[in-house]
C-alpha positions as CSV (number, residue, x, y, z in Angstrom):
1,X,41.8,-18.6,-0.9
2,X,44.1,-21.0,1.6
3,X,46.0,-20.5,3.9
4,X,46.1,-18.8,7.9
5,X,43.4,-16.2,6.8
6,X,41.1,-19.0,5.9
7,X,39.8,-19.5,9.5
8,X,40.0,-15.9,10.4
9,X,37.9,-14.9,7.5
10,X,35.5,-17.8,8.2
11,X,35.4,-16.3,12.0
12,X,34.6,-13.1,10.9
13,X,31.6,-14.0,8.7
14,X,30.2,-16.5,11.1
15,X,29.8,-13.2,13.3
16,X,28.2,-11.2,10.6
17,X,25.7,-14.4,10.4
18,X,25.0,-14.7,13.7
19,X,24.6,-10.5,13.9
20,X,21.4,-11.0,10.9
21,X,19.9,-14.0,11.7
22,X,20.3,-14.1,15.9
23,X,21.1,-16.6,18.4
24,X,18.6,-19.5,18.7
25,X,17.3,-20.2,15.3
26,X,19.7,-23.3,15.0
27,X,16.6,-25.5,15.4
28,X,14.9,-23.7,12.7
29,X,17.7,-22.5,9.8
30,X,20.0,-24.5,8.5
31,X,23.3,-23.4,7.4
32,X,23.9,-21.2,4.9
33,X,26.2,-22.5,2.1
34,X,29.0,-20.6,1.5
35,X,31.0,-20.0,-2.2
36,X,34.4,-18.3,-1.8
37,X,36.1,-17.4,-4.9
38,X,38.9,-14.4,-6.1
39,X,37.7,-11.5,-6.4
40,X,40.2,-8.8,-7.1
41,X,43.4,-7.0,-5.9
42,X,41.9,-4.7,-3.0
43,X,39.4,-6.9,-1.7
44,X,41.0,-10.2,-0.6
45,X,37.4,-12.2,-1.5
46,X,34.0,-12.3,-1.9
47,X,31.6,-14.6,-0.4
48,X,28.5,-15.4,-1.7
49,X,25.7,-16.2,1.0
50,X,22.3,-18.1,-0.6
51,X,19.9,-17.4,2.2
52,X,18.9,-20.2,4.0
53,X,16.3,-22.2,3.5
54,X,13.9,-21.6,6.4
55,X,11.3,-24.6,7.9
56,X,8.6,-23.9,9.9
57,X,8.7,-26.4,12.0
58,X,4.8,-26.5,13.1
59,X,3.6,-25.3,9.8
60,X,3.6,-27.3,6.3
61,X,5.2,-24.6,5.0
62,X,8.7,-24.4,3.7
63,X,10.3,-21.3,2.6
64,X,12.8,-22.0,0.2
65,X,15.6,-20.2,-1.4
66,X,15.0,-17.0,-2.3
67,X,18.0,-14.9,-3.6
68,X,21.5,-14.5,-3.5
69,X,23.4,-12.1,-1.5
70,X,26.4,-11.1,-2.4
71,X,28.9,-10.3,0.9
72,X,32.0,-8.3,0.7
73,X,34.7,-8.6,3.2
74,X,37.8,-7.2,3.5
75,X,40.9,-6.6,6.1
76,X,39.2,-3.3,7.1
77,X,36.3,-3.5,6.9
78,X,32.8,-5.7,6.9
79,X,29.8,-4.7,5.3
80,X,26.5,-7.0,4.4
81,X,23.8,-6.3,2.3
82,X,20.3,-8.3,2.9
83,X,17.3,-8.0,1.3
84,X,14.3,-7.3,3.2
85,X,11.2,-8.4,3.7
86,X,8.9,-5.1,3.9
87,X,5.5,-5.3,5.5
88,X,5.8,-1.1,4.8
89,X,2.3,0.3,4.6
90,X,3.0,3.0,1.7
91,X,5.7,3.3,-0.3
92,X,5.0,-0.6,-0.6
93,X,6.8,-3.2,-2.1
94,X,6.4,-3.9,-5.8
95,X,7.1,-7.2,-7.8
96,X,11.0,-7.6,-8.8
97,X,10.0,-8.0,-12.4
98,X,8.2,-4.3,-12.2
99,X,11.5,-3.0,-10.6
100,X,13.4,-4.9,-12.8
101,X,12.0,-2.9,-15.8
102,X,12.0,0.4,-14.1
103,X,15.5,-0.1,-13.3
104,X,16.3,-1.0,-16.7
105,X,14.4,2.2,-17.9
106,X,16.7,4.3,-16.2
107,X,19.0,4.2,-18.3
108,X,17.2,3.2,-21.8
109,X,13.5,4.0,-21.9
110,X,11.8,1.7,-24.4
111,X,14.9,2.0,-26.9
112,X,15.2,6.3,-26.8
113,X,18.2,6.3,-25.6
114,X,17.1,8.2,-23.0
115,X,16.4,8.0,-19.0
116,X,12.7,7.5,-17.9
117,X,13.6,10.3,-15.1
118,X,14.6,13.0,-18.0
119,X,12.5,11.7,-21.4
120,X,10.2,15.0,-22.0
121,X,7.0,14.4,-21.4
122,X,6.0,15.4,-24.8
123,X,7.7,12.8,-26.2
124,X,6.2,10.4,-28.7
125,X,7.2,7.2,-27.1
126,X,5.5,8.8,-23.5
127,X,2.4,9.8,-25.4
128,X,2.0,6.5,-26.6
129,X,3.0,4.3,-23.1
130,X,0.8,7.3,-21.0
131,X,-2.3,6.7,-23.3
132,X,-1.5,2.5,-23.0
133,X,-1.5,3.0,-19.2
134,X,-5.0,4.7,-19.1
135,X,-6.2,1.7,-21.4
136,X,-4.7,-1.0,-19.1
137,X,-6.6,0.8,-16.3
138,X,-9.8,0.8,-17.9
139,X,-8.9,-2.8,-18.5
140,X,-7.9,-4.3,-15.2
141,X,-10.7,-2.2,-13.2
142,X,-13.5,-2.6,-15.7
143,X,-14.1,0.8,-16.1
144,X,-17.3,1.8,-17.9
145,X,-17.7,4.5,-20.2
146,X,-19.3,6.7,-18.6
147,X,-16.1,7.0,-16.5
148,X,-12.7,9.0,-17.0
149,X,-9.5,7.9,-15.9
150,X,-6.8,10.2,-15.6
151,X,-3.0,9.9,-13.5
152,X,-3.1,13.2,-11.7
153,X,0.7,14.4,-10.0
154,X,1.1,13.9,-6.3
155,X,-0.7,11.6,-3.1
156,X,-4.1,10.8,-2.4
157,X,-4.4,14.0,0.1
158,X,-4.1,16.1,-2.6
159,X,-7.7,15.2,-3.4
160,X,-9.3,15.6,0.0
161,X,-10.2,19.0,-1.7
162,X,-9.7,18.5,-5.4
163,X,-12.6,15.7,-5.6
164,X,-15.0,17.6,-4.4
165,X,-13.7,20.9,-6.7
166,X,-14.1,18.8,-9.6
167,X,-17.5,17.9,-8.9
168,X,-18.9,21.4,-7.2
169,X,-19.4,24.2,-9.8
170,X,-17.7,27.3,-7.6
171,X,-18.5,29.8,-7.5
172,X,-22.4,28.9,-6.7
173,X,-25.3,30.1,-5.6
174,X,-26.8,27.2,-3.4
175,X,-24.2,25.4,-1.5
176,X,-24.2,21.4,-2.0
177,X,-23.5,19.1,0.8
178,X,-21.0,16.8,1.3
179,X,-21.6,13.8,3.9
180,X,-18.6,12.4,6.0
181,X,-18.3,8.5,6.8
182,X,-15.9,8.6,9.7
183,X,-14.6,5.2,9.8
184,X,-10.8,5.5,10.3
185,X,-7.8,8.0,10.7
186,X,-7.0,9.0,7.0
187,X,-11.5,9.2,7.1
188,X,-11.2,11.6,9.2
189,X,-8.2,13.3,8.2
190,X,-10.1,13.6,4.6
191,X,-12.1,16.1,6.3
192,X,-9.9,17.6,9.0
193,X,-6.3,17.8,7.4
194,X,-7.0,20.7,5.3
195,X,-9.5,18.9,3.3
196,X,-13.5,19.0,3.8
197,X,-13.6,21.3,6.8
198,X,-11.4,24.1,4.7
199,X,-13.7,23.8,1.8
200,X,-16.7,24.5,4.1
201,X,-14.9,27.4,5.5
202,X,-13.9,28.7,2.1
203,X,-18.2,28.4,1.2
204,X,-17.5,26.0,-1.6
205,X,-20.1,23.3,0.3
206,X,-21.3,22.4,3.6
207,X,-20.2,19.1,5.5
208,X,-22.3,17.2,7.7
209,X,-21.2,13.5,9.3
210,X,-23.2,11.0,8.1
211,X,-21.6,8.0,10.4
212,X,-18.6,7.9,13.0
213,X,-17.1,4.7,15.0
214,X,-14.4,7.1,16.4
215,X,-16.1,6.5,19.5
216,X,-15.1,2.9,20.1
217,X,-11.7,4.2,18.6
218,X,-12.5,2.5,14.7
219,X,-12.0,-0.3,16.2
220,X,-15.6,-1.1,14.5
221,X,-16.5,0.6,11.2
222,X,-19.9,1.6,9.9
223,X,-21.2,-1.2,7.1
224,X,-24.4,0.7,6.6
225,X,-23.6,4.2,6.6
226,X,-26.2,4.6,3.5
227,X,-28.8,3.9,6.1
228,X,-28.1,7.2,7.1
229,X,-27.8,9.4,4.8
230,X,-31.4,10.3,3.9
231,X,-32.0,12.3,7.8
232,X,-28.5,13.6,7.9
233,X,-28.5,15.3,4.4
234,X,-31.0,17.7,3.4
235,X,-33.9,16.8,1.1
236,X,-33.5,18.4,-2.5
237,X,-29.9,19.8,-2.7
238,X,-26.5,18.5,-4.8
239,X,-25.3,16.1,-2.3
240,X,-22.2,13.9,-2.3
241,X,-21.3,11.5,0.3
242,X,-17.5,10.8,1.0
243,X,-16.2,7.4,2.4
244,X,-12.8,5.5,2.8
245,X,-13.4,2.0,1.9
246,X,-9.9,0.8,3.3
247,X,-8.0,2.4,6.2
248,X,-4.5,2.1,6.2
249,X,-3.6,3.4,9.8
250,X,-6.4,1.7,11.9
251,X,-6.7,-1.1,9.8
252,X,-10.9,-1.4,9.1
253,X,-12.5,-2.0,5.9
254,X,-16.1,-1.0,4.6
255,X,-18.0,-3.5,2.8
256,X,-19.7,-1.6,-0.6
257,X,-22.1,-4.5,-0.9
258,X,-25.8,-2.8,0.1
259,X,-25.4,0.0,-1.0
260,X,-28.4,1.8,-2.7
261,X,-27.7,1.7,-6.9
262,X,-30.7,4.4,-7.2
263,X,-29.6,7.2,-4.7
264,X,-30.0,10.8,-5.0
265,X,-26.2,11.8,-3.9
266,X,-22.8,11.0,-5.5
267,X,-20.0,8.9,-3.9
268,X,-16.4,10.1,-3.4
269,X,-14.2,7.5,-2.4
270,X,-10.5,7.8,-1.1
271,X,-9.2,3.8,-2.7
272,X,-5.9,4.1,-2.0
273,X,-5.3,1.3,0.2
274,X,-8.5,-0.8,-1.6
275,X,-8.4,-0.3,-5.3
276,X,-6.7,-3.1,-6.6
277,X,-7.7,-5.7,-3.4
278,X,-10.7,-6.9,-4.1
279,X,-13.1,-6.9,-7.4
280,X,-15.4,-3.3,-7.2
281,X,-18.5,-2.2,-9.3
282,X,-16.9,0.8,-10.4
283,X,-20.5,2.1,-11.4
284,X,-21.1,2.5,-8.1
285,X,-18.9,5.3,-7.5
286,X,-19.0,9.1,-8.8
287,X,-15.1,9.7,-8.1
288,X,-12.6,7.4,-7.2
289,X,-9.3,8.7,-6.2
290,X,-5.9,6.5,-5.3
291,X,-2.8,6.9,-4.8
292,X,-0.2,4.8,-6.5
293,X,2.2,4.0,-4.0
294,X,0.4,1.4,-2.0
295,X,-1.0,-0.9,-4.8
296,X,-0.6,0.5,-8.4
297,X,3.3,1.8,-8.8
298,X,5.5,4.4,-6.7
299,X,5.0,7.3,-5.0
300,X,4.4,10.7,-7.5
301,X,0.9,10.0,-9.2
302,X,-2.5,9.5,-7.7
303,X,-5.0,7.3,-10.3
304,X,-8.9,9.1,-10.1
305,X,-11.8,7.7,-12.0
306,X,-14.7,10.0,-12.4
307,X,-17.7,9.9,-13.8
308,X,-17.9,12.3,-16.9
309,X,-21.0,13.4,-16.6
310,X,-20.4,15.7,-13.1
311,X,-17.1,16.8,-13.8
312,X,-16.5,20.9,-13.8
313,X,-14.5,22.5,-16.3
314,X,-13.8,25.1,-14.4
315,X,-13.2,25.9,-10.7
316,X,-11.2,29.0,-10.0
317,X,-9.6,27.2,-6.4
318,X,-8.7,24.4,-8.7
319,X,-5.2,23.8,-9.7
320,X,-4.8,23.1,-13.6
321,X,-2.7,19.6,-13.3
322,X,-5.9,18.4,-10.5
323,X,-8.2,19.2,-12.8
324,X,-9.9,15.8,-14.8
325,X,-11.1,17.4,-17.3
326,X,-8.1,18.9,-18.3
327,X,-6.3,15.8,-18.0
328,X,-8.7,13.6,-20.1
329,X,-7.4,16.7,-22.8
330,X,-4.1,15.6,-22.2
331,X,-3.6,12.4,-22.6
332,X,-5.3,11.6,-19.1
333,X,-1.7,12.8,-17.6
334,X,0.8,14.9,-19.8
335,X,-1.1,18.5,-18.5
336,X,2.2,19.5,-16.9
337,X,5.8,18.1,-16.8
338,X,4.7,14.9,-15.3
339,X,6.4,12.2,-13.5
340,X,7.0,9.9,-16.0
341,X,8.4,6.7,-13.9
342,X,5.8,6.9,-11.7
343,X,3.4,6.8,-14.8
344,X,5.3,3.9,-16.3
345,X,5.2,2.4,-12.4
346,X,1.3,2.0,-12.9
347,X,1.9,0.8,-16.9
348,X,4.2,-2.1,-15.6
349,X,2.5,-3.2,-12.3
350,X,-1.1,-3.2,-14.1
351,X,0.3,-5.2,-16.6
352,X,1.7,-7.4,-14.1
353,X,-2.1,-7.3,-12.3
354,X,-3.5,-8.7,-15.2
355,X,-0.7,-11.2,-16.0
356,X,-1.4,-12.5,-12.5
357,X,-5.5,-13.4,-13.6
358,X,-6.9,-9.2,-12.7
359,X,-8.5,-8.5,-9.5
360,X,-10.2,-11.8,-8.9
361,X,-6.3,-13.5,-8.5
362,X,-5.8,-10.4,-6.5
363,X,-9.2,-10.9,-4.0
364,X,-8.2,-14.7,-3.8
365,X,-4.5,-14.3,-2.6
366,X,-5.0,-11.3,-0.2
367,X,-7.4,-13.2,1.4
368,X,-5.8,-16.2,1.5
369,X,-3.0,-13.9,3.0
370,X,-5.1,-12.3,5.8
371,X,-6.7,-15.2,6.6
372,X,-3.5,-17.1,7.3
373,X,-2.4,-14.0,9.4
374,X,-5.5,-13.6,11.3
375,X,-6.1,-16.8,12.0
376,X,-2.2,-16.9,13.5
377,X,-3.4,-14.2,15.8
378,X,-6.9,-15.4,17.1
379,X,-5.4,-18.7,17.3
380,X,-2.8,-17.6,20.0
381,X,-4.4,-15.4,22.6
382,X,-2.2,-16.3,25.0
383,X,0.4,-13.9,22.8
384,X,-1.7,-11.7,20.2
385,X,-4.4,-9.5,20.5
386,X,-6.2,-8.3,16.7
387,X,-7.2,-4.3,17.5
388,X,-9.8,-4.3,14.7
389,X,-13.5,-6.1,15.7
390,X,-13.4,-9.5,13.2
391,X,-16.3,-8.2,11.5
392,X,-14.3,-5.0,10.2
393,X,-11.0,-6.0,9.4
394,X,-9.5,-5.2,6.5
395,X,-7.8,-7.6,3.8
396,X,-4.3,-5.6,3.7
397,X,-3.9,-3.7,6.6
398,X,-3.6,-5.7,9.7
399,X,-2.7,-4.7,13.1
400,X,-2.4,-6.4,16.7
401,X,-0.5,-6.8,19.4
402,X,1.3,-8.7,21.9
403,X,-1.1,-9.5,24.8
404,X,1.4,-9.2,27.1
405,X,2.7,-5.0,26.8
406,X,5.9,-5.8,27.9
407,X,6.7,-8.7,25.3
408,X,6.3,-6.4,22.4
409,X,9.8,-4.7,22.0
410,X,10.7,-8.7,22.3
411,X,8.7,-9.6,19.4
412,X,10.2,-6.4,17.0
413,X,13.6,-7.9,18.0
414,X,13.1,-10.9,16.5
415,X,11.4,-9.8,13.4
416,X,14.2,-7.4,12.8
417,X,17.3,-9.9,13.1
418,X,14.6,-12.1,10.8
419,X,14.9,-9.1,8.5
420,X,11.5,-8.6,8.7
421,X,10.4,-4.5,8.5
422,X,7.9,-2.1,8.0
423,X,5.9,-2.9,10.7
424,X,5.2,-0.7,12.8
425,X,2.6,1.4,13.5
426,X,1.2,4.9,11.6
427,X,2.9,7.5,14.1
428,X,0.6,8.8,16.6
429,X,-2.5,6.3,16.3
430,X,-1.1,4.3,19.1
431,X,-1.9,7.2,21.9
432,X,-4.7,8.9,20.1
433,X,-6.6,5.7,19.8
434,X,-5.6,4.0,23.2
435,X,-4.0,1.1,20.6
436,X,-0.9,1.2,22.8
437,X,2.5,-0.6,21.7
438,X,1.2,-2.5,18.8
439,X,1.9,-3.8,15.2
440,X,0.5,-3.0,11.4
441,X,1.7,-5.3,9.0
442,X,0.6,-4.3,5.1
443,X,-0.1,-7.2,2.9
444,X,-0.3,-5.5,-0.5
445,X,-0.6,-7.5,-3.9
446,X,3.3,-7.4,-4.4
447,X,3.6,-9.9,-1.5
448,X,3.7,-13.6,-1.3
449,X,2.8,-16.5,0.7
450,X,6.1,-17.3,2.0
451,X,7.1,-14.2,3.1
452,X,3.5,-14.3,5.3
453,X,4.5,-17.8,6.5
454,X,8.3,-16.6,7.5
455,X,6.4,-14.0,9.7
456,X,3.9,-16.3,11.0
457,X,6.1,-19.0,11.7
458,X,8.1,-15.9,13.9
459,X,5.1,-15.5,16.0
460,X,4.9,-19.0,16.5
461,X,8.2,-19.1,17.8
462,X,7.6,-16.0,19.9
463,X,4.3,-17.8,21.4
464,X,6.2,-21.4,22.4
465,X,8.9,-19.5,23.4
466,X,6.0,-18.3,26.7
467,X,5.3,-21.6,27.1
């Protein structure tokens, strides 16, 4: 393109650059390089941006180029499309190859022909990738035999009553008890938000709180909550104990080293923000339950390992396509008319787990990750504040704040003309838990080291910029 609309259209985009990336990063950024070429008769041309490569200045690292972005502009009108950098929490991000298949399996899945969103679910082809999905899971979280692993349909709430249903024959004669670790929001919402408490009033079981840190606000969680558990819970009855390893909306973390390998209780735990973080001794646990959209695939399936041996065939408050055993029948998913991308979601991304080196590569990088972050907070106090005590932090959920209140709509500005989103907080935990304005980034296995160094190297800006 020549001519007098050369330096309007130049103008024009310079604009739209200086609206994404913001004034004052001149130091930091250098200039994009542009490629102008025909493009057809009703839009005059297309630009093609490469995103810049961006230098921490006070860091060693260097982001470099990561994609393409292609920018049309015409006489009327401009539109841009960037990709983001998502710290989200849950949906969370997964790896471009994993979305790169899904995408692809729209339209053909595995050679039928046919969309993954409207293959029946009796198919042969989704028989055979459903039963290679529960093998890759057995695979990548060493599961014993003793164990079942079925995909069962919706979030992980749906088994703040279904895990306990599958374990407690109903109806029953002697109620068994089910201890509570309170250690976090979603802990306690297990138990208030229509889960343990409606169970108890239903007189399926009775509930009793084993350990709570809701009084310093979970700002601490409880390590040894097994220490417990002997005078809280009754001598000689069925007894389970539920726990949430990993919380998601106040950002603590249990550790499951010490606890008791003879005990005379099960464990339920809710993994949905853990089970794929860190190696586990599945063993340990009676009924694991996770949903897939924070670690193993998208939203629609939740992942539950169970040990086969306490599973109930029947419950009569049980919903069929929630019950394990059932599942394990069918396939360890195909009970009902299943969602079959979000099944194939957890085929790719735990083939992409195990591609990567399995949960030890996984352990390694998200702590390299969160200790990168946290030591980018406690190294500025002047500007951040970490919510969660250092001894209870968890790997993939962290949250601070600006130490000064009134900097913190000053920091989300610059994050979002960075591009940077997804972190806020879970709604309502900054007033119930006197957090106040504050931040929750999610650094879930699908993340990378220089995404983590383009938002630390934006709060060292933001902290020389007080100087």
């Amino acid at each position: 393109m020549t001519g007098p609309m050369m330096p309007a259209a130049i103008a024009a985009l310079s604009n739209i650059l200086t609206q994404i990336w913001g004034e004052g990063y001149g130091s930091s950024v250098l200039l994009p390089r542009l490629r102008l070429c025909m493009w057809n008769e009703t839009t005059p041309f297309m630009p093609e941006i490469v995103t810049p490569k961006l230098t921490i200045l006070r860091e060693t690292l260097v982001c470099e180029e990561v994609r393409r972005v292609p920018l049309i502009l015409t006489q009327k009108r401009k539109r841009c499309v960037v990709k983001k950098i998502e710290f989200t929490a849950g949906p969370a991000p997964m790896p471009d190859e994993v979305i790169e298949q899904i995408d692809a399996a729209t339209r053909d899945f595995l050679g039928t022909g046919m969309s993954v969103r409207s293959i029946p679910h009796r198919h042969p082809k989704v028989i055979d990738m459903t039963e290679e999905t529960i093998g890759l899971l057995r695979e990548v979280y060493r599961v014993p035999k003793s164990h079942a692993v079925v995909l069962v349909p919706g979030g992980g709430s749906s088994q703040f009553k279904a895990a306990a249903l599958n374990l407690i024959p109903f109806p029953n004669t002697r109620k068994p008890v089910i201890g509570h670790v309170d250690s976090g929001h979603w802990a306690q919402a297990a138990r208030a938000k229509r889960g343990l408490d409606d169970l108890e009033k239903a007189g399926v079981c009775s509930v009793r709180t084993v350990a709570s840190t809701r009084g310093v606000q979970y700002r601490k969680v409880p390590h040894t909550w097994y220490e417990a558990v002997d005078e809280r819970l009754p001598i000689g009855c069925e007894a389970f104990v539920h726990i949430t390893p990993n919380d998601t909306a106040t950002g603590g973390q249990l550790r499951l080293s010490g606890i008791p390998v003879h005990r005379d209780y099960g464990i339920i735990a809710d993994m949905s923000s853990e089970l794929g973080t860190r190696v586990i001794d599945v063993e340990q646990f009676d009924y694991i339950y996770a949903g897939a959209q924070k670690l193993a695939g998208e939203t629609g399936v939740t992942i539950v390992i169970a040990r086969k041996v306490l599973l109930q065939e029947d419950c009569l408050l049980l919903p069929g396509p929630l019950n394990v055993l059932a599942q394990v029948k069918s396939c360890g998913a195909l009970f009902n008319t299943a969602d079959i991308e979000a099944i194939y979601s957890v085929n790719l991304t735990t083939k992409w787990m195990l591609e990567q080196g399995g949960l030890a590569e996984m352990e390694r990088r998200n702590r390299e990750h969160a200790e990168f972050l946290y030591r980018m907070i406690d190294d500025h106090p002047s500007s951040f504040e970490g919510i969660v005590d250092p001894d209870s932090r968890s790997l993939v959920n962290v949250l601070f704040k600006t130490t000064n209140p009134n900097r913190h709509g000053e920091f989300a500005d610059m994050c979002e003309k960075a591009g940077i989103v997804g972190i806020g907080p879970y709604p309502g935990v900054a007033k119930l838990y006197e957090y106040g304005d504050h931040f929750r980034v999610s650094l879930y296995n699908a993340r990378t080291m220089k995404e983590i160094g383009l938002f630390c190297s934006l709060m060292d800006e933001f902290h020389h910029r007080a100087r």
